[in-house]
C-alpha positions as CSV (number, residue, x, y, z in Angstrom):
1,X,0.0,0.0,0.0
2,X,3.1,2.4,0.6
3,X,4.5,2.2,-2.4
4,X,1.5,3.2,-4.4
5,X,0.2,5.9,-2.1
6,X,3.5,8.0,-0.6
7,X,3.1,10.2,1.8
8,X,0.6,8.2,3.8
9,X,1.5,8.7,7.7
10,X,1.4,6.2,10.6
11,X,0.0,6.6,13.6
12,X,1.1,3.6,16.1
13,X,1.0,3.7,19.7
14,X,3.8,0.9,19.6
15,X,6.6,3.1,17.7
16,X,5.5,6.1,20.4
17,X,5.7,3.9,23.1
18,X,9.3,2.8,21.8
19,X,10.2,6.5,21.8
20,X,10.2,6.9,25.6
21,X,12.8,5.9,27.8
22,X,11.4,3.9,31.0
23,X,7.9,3.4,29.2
24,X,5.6,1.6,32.1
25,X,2.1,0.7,30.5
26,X,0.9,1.8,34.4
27,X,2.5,5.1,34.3
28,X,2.7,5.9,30.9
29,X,-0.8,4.8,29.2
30,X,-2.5,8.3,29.0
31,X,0.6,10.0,27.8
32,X,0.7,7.8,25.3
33,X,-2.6,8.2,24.4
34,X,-1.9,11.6,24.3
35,X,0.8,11.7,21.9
36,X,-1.9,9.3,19.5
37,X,-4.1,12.0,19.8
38,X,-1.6,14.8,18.7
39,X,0.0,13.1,15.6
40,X,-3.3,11.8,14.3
41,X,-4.7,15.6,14.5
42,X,-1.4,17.1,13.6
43,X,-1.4,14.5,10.2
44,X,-4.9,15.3,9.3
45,X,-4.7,18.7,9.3
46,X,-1.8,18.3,6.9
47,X,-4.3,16.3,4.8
48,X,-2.0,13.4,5.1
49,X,-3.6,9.4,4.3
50,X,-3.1,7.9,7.8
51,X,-2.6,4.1,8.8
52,X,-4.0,4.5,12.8
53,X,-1.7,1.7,14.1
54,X,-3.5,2.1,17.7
55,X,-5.5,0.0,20.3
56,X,-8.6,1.6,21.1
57,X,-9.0,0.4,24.7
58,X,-13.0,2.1,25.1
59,X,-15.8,3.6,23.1
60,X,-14.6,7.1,24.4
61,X,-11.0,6.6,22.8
62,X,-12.8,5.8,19.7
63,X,-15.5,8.3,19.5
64,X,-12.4,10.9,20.2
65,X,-10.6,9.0,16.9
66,X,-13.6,9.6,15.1
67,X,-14.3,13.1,15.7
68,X,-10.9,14.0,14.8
69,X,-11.1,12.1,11.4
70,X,-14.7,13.8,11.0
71,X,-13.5,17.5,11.6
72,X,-11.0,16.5,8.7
């Protein structure tokens, strides 16, 4: 799929997790979620395709995802 659609931007909770130091799932869940949050908004509002790499633990975390694809 990359190669015939470049540009397209992944959003994965894995890679951001791997980005901080000390990551503890206990301490570190919302921040992550967080940072999710940010890059997906940040990417559509760059009207970048996005792959959402991201677990989406309760309705509310996926009502949130949708409004922010919907606003875009």
């Amino acid at each position: 799929m990359r190669k015939n659609n470049p540009g397209i931007f992944t959003v994965s909770s894995d890679y951001l997790k791997w980005q901080l130091d000390g990551y503890n799932s206990a301490a570190h869940k919302d921040l992550i979620e967080e940072f999710v949050f940010s890059a997906l908004e940040t990417a559509c509002k760059n009207g970048l395709m996005i792959i959402l790499d991201s677990y989406m633990r309760t309705g509310e975390i996926y009502e949130r995802f949708m409004d922010i694809s919907n606003r875009y």
